[in-house]
C-alpha positions as CSV (number, residue, x, y, z in Angstrom):
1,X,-12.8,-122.5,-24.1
2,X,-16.1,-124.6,-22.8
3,X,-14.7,-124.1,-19.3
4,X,-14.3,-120.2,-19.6
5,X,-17.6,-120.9,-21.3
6,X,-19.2,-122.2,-18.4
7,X,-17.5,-120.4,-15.7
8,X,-19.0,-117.4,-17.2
9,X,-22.6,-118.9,-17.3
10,X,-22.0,-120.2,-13.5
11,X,-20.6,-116.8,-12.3
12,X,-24.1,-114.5,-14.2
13,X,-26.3,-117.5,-12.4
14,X,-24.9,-116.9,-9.1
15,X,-25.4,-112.9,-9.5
16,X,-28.6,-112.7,-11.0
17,X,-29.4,-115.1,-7.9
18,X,-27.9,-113.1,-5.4
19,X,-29.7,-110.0,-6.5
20,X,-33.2,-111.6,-7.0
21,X,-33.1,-112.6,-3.1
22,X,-32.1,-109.1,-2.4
23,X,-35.3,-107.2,-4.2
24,X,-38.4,-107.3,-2.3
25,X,-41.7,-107.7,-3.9
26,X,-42.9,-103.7,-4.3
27,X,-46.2,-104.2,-2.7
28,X,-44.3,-105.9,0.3
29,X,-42.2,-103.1,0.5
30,X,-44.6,-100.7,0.6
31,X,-46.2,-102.1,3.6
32,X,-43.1,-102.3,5.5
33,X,-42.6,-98.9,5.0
34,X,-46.0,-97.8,5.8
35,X,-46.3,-99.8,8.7
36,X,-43.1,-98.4,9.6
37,X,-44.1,-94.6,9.7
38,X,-47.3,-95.6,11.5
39,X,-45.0,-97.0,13.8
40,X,-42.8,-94.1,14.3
41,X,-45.9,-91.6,14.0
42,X,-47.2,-93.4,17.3
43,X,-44.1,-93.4,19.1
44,X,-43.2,-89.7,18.5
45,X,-46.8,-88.7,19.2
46,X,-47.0,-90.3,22.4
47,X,-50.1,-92.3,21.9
48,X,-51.2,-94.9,24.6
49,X,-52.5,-98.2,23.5
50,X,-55.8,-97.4,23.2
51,X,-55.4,-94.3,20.8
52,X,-52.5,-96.3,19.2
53,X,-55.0,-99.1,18.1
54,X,-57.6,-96.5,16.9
55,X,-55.0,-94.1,15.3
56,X,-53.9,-97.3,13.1
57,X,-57.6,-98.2,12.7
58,X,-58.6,-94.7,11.4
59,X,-55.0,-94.3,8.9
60,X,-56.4,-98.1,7.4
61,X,-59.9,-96.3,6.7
62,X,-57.5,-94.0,4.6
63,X,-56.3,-96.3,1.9
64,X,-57.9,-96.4,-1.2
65,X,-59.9,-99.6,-1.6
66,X,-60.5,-100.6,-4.9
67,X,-64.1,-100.7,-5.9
68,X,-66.3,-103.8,-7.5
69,X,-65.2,-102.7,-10.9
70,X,-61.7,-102.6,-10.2
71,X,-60.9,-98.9,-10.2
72,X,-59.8,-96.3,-7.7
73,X,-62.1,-94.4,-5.8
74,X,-62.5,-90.9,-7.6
75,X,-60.6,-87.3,-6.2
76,X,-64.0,-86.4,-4.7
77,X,-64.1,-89.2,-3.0
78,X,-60.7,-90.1,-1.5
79,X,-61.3,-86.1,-0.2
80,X,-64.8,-86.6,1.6
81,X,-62.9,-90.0,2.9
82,X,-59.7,-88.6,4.0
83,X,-62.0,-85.3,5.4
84,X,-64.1,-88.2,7.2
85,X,-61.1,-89.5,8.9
86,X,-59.1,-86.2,9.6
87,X,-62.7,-85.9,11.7
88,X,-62.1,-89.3,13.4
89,X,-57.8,-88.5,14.2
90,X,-58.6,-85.4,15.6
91,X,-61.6,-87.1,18.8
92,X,-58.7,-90.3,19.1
93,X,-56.0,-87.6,19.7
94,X,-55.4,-84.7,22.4
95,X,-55.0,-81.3,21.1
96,X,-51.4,-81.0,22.1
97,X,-51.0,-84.6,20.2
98,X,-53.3,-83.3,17.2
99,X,-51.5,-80.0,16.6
100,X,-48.2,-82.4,16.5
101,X,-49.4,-84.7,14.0
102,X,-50.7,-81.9,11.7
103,X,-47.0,-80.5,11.8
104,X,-45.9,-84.3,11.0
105,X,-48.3,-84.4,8.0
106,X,-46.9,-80.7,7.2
107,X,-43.7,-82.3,6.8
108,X,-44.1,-85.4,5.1
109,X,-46.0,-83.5,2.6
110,X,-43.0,-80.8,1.9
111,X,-40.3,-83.8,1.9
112,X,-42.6,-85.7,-0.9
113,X,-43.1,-82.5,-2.8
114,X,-38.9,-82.4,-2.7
115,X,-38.6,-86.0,-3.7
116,X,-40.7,-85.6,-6.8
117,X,-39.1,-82.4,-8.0
């Protein structure tokens, strides 16, 4: 009985462990997945190195940094910011490359409405 016993306690102390080395802190995976559609964003716009380095500059100016007290910026002002930066995409980019990305953004935003449905 202690052997079953302990065999049993052994056998949920190797699972838990194997699936605790699987998961991936959240935040880290968010940034793997951002950094990954940046990535791909680039590569299927056609970006040179230059515009590649701004492009990713100008998408960081995007995130929301949290303010002094701790919150989020407000809706008014994640638009002005995101308005702001739209402003600075559209000089890095060519029009060709511009009108691309838009249909991009188009996209990403119908496939997140789908997902949250």
């Amino acid at each position: 009985m202690k052997k079953q016993i302990l065999s049993l306690v052994v056998a949920l102390l190797i699972g838990t462990t194997v699936c605790i080395a699987q998961n991936r802190p959240q935040g880290q995976q968010r940034t793997v997945d951002r950094e990954k559609r940046v990535e791909k964003m680039i590569t299927d716009l056609g970006l040179n190195e230059k515009q590649a380095k701004d492009f990713k500059a100008a998408l960081e100016e995007m995130r929301p940094a949290k303010q002094k007290s701790g919150e989020r910026p407000s809706r008014e002002e994640m638009q002005k910011k995101r308005t702001e930066v739209e402003a600075k995409i559209k000089k890095i980019l060519t029009d060709e490359q511009y009108k691309k990305y838009q249909d991009m953004r188009k996209k990403e935003n119908e496939n997140r409405k789908k997902r949250t449905k």
